[in-house]
C-alpha positions as CSV (number, residue, x, y, z in Angstrom):
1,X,-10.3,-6.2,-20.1
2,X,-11.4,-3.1,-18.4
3,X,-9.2,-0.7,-16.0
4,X,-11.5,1.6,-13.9
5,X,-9.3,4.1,-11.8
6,X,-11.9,5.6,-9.4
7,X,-11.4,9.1,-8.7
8,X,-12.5,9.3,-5.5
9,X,-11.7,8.7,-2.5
10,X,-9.9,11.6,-3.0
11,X,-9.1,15.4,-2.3
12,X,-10.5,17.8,-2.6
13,X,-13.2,16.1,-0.1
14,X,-16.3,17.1,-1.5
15,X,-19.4,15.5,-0.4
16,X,-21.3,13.3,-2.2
17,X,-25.1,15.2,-2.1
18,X,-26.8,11.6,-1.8
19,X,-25.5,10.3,1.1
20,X,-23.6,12.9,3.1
21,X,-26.6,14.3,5.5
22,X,-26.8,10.6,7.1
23,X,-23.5,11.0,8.2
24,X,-23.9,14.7,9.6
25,X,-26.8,13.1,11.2
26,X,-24.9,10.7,13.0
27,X,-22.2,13.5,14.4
28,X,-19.3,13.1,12.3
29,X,-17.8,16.8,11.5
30,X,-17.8,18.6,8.2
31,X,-14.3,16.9,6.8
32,X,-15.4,13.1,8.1
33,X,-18.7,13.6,6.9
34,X,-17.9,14.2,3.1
35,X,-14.6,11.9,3.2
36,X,-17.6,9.1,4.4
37,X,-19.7,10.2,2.0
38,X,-17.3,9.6,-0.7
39,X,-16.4,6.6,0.2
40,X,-20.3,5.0,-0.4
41,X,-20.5,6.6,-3.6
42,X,-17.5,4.4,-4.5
43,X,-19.1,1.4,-3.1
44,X,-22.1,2.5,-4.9
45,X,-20.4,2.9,-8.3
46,X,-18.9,-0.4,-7.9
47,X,-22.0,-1.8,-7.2
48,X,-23.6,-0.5,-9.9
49,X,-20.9,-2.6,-12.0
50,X,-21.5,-5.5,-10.6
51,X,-25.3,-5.1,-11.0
52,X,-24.9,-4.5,-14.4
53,X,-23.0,-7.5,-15.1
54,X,-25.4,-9.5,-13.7
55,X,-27.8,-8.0,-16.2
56,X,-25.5,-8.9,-19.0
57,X,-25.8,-12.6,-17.5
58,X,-21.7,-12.3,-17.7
59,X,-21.1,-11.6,-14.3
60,X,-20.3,-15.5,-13.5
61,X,-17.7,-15.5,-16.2
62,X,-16.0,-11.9,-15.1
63,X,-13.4,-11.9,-12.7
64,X,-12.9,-8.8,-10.7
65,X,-9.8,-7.1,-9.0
66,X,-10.6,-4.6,-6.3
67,X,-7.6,-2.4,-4.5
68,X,-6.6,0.8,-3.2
69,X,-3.8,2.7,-4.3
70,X,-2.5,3.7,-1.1
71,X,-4.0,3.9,2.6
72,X,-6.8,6.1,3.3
73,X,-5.6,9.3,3.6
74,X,-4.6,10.9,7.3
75,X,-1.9,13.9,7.8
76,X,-4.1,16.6,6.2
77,X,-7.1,17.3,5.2
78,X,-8.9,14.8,7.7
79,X,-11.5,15.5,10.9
80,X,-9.9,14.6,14.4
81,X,-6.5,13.9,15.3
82,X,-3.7,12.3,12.7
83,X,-2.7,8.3,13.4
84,X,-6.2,7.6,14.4
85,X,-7.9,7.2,10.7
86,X,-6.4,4.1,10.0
87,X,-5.8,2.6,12.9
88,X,-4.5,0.5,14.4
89,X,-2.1,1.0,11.2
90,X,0.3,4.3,11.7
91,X,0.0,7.1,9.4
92,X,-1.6,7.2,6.4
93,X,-1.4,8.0,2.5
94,X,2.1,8.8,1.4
95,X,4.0,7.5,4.4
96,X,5.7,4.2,4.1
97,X,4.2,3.0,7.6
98,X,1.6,0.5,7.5
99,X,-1.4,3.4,7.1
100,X,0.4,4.2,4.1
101,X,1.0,0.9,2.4
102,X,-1.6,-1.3,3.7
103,X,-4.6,-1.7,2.1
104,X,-7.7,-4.4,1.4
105,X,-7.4,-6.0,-2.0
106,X,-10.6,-8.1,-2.9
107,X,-11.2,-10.4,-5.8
108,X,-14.3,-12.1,-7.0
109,X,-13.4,-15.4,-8.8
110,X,-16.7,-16.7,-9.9
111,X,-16.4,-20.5,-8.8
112,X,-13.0,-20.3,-7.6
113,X,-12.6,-17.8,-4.9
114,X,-14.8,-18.1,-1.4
115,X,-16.9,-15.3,-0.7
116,X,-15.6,-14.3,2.7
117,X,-13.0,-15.7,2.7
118,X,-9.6,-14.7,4.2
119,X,-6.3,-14.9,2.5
120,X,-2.8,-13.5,4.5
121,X,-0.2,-14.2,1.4
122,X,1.4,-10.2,1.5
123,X,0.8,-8.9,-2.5
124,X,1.7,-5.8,-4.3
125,X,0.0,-4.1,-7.4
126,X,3.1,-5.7,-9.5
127,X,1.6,-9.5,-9.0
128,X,-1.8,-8.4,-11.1
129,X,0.0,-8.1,-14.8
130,X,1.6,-11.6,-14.3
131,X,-2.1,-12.9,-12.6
132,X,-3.9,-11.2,-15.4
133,X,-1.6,-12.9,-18.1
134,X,-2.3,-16.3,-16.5
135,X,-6.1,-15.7,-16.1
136,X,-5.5,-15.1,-20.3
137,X,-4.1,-18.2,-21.0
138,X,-1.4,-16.6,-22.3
139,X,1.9,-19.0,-21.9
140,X,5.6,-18.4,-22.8
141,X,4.7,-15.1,-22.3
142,X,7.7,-12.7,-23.9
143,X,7.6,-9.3,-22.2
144,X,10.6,-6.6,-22.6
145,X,10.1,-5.7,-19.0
146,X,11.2,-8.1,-15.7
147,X,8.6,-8.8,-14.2
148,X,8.6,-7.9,-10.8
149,X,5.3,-9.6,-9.8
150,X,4.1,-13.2,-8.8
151,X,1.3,-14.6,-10.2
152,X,-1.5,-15.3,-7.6
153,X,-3.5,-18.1,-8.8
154,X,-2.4,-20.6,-7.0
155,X,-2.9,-18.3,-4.0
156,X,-6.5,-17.4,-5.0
157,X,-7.6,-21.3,-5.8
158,X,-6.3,-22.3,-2.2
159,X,-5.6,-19.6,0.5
160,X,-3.4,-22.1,2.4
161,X,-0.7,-22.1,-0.7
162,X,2.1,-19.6,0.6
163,X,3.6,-17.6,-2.2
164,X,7.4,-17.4,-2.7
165,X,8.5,-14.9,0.3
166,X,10.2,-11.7,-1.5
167,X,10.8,-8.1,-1.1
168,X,8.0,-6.1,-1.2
169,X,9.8,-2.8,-1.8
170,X,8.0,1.2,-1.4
171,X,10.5,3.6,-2.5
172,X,9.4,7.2,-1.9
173,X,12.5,9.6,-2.7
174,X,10.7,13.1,-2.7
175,X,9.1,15.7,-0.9
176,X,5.5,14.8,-0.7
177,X,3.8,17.4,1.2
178,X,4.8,20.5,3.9
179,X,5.1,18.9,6.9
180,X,7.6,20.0,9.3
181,X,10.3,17.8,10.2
182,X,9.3,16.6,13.2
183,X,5.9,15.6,11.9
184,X,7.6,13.7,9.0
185,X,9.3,11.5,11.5
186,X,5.9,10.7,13.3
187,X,4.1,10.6,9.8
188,X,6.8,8.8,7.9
189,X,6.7,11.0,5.1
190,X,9.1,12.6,2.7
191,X,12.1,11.2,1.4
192,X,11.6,7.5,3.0
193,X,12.1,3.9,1.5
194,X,10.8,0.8,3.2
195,X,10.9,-3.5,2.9
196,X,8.3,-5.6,3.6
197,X,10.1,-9.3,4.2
198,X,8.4,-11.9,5.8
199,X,7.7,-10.7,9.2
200,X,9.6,-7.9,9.0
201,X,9.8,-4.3,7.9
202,X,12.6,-2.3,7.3
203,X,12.4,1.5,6.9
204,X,15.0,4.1,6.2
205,X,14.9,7.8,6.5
206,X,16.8,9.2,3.9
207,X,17.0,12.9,5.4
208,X,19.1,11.5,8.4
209,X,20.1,8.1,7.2
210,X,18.3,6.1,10.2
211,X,17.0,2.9,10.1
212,X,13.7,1.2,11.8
213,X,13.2,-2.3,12.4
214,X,9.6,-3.6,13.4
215,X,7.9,-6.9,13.8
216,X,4.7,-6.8,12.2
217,X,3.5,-10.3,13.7
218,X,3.5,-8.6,16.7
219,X,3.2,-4.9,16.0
220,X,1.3,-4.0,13.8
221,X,0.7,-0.4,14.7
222,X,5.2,0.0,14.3
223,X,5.5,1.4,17.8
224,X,8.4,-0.8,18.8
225,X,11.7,-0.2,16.8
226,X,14.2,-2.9,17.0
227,X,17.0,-1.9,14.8
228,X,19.0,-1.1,17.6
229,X,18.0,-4.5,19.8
230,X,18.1,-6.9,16.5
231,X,21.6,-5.2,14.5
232,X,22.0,-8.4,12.4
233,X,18.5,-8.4,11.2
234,X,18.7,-4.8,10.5
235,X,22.0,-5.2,8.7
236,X,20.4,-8.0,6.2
237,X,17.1,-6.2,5.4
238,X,19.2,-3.2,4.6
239,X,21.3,-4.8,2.6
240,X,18.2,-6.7,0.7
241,X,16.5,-3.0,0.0
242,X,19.7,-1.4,-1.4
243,X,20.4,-4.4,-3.1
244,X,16.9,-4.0,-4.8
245,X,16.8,-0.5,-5.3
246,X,19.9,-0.2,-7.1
247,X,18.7,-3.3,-9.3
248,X,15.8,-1.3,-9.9
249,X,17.7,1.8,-10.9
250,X,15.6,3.3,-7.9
251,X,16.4,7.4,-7.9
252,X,17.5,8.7,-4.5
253,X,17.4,12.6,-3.3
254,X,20.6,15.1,-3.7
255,X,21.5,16.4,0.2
256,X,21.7,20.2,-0.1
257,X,24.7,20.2,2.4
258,X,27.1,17.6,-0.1
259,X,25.1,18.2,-3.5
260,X,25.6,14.3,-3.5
261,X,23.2,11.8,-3.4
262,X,21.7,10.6,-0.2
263,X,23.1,7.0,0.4
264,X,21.6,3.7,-0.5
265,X,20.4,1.9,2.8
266,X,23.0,-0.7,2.5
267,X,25.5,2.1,2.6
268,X,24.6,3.6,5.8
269,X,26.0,3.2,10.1
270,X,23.5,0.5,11.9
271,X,23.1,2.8,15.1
């Protein structure tokens, strides 16, 4: 088993000398230009793995896991104007909107997986350690932790299986970066939670104890808040992500103003 943690994409954004000048070449500005250039050095490096496997002659019995910890990044930092690096998703790293959350996860089952192939089952980083457990053979399988995850194999052999629908839960209780307040609430950043749930997603700004509703089957880019429209579906998604962050023992931020804990979302006024 090997764990690579890439270290870019990341900031600082500092060009990658090999491929940058093809992207000042095509027009992009200084920023865009080294964040691109970044991003084909990682594509390079993993490359280079995969070639190297295949030179070991192990390549067709090595399963690889490809993901992103977070959405590309957007609110600082970037070339252009915010909300358009990862669109049609809103926002990007950091925010619980779909910019934030959202992002490809590949995985190259020699003989098992189709290349090219699509597969819409919603995941989270906690399904790998159960997957990876599987993939070991390992079976009644004692850990001291819950596991939160799912395994995916079934998922993986045949795209069409539908995993169990759960809570997919992003708890973000801090202050991440500066922005001012009014750019937090477009960005969705600092002191947020959110529920992914089927179809829908749940978020709740702690600072003012507001909830959103959006459809993601039919907007994906969470222009269209529904909590006021849809009250009952609000109510039960609320109650499923307090339910699961106090389960959790999920932290939440002290309000300057009471010196009390900011309430759970289950606790809080649908308005």
């Amino acid at each position: 088993y090997l764990n690579l943690a890439h270290y870019a994409v990341h900031v600082p954004l500092m060009a990658d000398k090999r491929f940058v000048q093809r992207y000042y070449d095509a027009g992009l500005d200084s920023a865009e230009a080294k964040y691109a250039s970044m991003i084909e050095g990682m594509d390079k490096s993993l490359g280079d793995i995969m070639n190297f496997l295949t030179t070991k002659g192990v390549a067709e019995n090595t399963i690889i896991i490809f993901m992103s910890d977070n959405g590309g990044l957007d609110a600082h930092g970037r070339g252009g104007p915010v909300n358009t690096h990862n669109y049609p998703f809103r926002s990007g790293k950091g925010s619980v909107y779909e910019g934030g959350i959202r992002e490809p996860m590949l995985v190259k089952w020699p003989g098992v997986t189709k290349p090219q192939s699509i597969n819409t089952n919603p995941v989270i980083i906690d399904d790998f350690f159960p997957t990876i457990l599987d993939w070991a053979g390992i079976s009644n399988k004692k850990t001291i932790q819950k596991l939160d995850g799912l395994s995916l194999i079934p998922t993986l052999k045949n795209p069409a299986v539908k995993l169990t629908e759960r809570p997919l839960v992003f708890h973000y209780p801090k202050k991440w970066t500066n922005e001012k307040e009014k750019d937090e609430r477009l960005l969705g950043i600092n002191y947020y939670s959110a529920l992914r749930y089927g179809q829908w997603k749940l978020i709740y700004r702690m600072r003012s104890q507001e909830l959103e509703l959006y459809d993601l089957s039919k907007d994906i880019s969470e222009k269209n808040n529904l909590a006021a429209a849809n009250p009952a579906e609000t109510k039960k998604l609320a109650g499923i992500l307090g339910k699961t962050l106090k389960e959790r023992g999920a932290q939440m931020p002290v309000a300057s103003s009471t010196s009390k804990p900011v309430p759970f979302p289950d606790e809080v006024t649908i308005r």
